[in-house]
N, C-alpha and C positions, 0 to 999 in steps of 0.2 A: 191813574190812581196807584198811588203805594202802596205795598201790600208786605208781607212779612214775608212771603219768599220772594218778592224782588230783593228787601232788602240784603237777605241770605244770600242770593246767589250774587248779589256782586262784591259778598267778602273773599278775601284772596284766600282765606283759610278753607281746606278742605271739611265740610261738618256731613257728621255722618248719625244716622241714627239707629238704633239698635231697639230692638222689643227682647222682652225678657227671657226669650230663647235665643239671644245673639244673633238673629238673624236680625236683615239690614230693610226698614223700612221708609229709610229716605236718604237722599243722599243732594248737596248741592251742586251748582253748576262747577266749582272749583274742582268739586270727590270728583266728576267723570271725566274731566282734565286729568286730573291723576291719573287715572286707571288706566285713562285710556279707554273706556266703556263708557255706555248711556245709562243712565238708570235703572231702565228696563230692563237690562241685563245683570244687574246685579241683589234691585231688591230682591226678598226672599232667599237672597244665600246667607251663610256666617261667613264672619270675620276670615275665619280660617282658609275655607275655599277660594278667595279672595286674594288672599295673599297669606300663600300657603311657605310653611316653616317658618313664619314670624312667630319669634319667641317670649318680646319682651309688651306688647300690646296685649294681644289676644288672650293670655291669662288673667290683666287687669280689668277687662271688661267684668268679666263673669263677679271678680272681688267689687267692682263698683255695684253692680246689679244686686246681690245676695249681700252686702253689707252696706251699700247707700256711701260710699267711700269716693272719693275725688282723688285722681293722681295726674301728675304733671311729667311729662321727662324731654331732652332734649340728644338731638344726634342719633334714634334710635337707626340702626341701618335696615333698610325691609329693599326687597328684588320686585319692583314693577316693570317689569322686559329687562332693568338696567340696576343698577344697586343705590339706590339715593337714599340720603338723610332725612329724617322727619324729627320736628319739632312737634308732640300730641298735649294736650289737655283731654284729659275723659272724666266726665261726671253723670252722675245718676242725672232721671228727669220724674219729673212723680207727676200723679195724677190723683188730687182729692187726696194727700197724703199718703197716698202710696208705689212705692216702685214699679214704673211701668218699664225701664230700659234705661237706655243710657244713650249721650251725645258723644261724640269724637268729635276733635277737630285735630287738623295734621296741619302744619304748617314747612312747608317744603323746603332747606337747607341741602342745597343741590350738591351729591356726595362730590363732584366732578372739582370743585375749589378746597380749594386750601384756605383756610377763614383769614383773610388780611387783616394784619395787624399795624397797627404806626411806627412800630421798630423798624422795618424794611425802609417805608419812604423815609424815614429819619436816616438811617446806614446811609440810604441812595444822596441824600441831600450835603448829607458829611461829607462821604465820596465826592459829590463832585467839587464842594469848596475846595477840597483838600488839592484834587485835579488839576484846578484851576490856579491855583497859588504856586504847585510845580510846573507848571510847562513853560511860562515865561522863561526863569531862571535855565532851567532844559534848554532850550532853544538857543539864548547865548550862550551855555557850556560847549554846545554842539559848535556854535558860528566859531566861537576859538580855538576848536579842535582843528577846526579847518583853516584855518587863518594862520595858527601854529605851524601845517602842514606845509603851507604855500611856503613860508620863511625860512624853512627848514631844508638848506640847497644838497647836505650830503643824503639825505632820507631815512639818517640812523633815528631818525624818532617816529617813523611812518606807520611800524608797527603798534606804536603803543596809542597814535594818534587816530588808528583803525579803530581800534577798541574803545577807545572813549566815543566816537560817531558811532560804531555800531549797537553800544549799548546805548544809548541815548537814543536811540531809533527806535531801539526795541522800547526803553520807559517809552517814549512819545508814543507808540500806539498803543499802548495798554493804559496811556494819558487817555486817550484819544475814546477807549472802549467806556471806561469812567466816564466821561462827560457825553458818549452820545446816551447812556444808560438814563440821562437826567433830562434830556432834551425830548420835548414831547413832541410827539407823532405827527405828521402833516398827512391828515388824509385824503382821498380821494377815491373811486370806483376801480377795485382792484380783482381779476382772473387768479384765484388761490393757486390753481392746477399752472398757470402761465409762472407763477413766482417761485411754485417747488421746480419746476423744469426748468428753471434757469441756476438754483441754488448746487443742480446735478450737473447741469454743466460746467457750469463755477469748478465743480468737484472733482467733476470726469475722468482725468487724470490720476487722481488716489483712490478713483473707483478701480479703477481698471486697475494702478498697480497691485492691489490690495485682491483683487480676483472676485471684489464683491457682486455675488448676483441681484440684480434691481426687480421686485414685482411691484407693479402700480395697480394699485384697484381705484378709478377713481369716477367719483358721482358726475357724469357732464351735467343733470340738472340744478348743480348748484350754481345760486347765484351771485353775482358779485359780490363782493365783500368791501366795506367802506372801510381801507385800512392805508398805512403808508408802507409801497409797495418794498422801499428800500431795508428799514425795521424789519418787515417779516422776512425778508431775506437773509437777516442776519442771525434770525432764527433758526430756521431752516440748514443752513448754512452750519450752524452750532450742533447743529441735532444730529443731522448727517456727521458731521465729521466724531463726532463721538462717537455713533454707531460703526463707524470704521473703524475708529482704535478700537471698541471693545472687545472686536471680533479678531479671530486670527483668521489667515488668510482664506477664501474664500466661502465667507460667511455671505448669508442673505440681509437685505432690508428691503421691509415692505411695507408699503407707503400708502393707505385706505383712508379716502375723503366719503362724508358721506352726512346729510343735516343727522342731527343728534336725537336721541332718544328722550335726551332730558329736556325741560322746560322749565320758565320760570313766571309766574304773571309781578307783570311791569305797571305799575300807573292802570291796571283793569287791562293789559292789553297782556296775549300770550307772546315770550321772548324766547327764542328760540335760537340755536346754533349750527354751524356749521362744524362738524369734525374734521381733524386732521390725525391720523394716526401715523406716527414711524414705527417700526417695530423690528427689531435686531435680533439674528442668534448669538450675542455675546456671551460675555461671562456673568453679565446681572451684575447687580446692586446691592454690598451687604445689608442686611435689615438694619444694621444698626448707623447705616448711613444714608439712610431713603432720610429722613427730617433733617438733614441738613446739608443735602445736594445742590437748593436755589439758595444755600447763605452765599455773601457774598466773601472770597477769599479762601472757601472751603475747596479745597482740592486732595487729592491722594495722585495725581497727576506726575511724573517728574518735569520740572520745569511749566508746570502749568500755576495759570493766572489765577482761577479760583470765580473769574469774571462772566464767563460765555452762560452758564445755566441764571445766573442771578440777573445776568442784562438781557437774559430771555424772558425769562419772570415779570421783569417788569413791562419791557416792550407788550407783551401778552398783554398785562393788567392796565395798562394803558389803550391798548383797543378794547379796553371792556370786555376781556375774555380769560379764559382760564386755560392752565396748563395742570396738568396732573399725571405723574408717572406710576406706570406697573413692572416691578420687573422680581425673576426668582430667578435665585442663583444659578450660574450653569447653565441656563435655560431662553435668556435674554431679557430685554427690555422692551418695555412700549411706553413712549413719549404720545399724548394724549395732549391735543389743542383745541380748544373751543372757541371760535370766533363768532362772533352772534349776528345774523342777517341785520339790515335794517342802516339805522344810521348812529354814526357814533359822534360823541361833541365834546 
């Protein structure tokens, strides 16, 4: 039989309900997904106790209750163990025409993403036509550098014929990072911890010249991840080696796996992630350059491509996961990955 709180609990929206003292006398099966609590444990609190220092909610219940008023907002930030976004609606509820409380509902915008817009796959899609129209042409400039070379019996043009191959090497893989950025992922059953130990071995070399010291914290209970092992290593691969330029010499990077705090409900099912954290004592991130770190071409780099953060971006958002950076000046970075258990398509 249907009933009105079946119906309630299998909305993905959190609704919460309140009596005309703020305190909490119902809540669905979504609210204790959130919280992280049973019901049992939180009827009979307020708002505030609950999640305490929320500033932009908890004052408009009391304005909904004592003035019968409806308010809407979106993005507000509140700390349930972790800092996430919430989308709310609150509006009075009456009883025979009069103010009995008020309903919440939260609707969860997981602070951990950066909200995707169509500009990026649009850039990415450009990019790689663009890619793909140079390498052809690249590849015979290069063949007749070479062919030049062989003809060329005294060698007086050897030098200039170095330079047109070697810069042509260098375009062709930076051709090369463009169109893998476009080419979608081949997945399969992949060891997260097996793909970062291979990205430091890869490195091992500018670890050690560099004097960097390595701490690993990492979750053995996590489990496989349906990702493509080579992509994430490209990641990995980018992050790390960032974290080594950022740092002067014998700086740390610490590397903490571990499933995520945050969630999300999916099709009524809970979706849940695996973390990956790097974390650097570099020099950090000016504020005023944190929003435009994953564009693609954005560099302050010398000699850099502008490519490795923006084809990591995507690689990520292609496994259906998220990356998001923290970092304060002077102080370091942390590079934040969310890979989500389960299966991806």
């Amino acid at each position: 039989m249907i009933t009105p709180e079946t119906i309630i609990n299998s909305l993905e929206e959190a609704i919460i309900v309140f009596d005309r003292t703020h305190r909490i006398t119902y809540l669905n099966r979504a609210a204790e997904e959130l919280f992280g609590r049973s019901s049992s444990g939180l009827i009979g609190r307020d708002f505030t106790q609950v999640l305490r220092g929320e500033k932009t909610i908890a004052p408009l219940i009391n304005k909904t209750i004592s003035e019968g008023r409806s308010f809407r907002g979106k993005s507000v930030s509140v700390t349930i163990g972790a800092q996430v976004n919430l989308d709310f609606n609150l509006s009075p509820f009456f009883v025979e025409n009069r103010i009995e409380g008020a309903v919440l509902s939260l609707f969860k915008n997981i602070n951990i993403a950066e909200r995707e817009d169509n500009d990026f796959d649009s850039m990415v899609y450009l990019i790689g036509s663009i890619a793909h129209e140079i390498k052809n042409p690249l590849g015979g400039i290069k063949g007749a550098a070479q062919l030049l070379r062989q003809k060329a019996r005294d060698g007086s043009i050897d030098e200039y014929t170095d330079l047109i191959i070697r810069e042509t090497d260098r375009l062709n893989a930076i051709l090369h990072d463009y169109l893998t950025m476009c080419k979608k992922p081949s997945f399969s059953p992949v060891n997260i911890h097996e793909v970062i130990e291979k990205s430091l071995s890869v490195l091992n070399l500018t670890l050690k010249k560099s004097g960097t010291t390595l701490k690993r914290h990492y979750d053995p209970s996590l489990p496989l991840i349906n990702g493509d092992e080579g992509k994430l290593l490209q990641v990995f691969l980018n992050i790390v080696k960032n974290a080594v330029e950022s740092m002067k010499k014998g700086g740390t990077i610490e590397i903490t796996t571990s499933p995520s705090n945050e969630s999300v409900r999916e099709g009524g099912k809970i979706k849940r992630w695996a973390l990956i954290m790097f974390s650097d004592t570099g020099k950090g991130i000016p504020d005023e350059d944190m929003g435009r770190i994953f564009l693609p071409f954005y560099t302050k780099k010398k000699g850099g491509t502008g490519i490795g953060l923006a084809l990591s971006k995507k690689i990520i958002k292609d496994h259906k996961g998220l990356i998001k950076v923290k970092s304060r000046q002077d102080r370091g970075t942390s590079f934040l990955i969310y890979l989500p258990f389960g299966q991806n398509g």
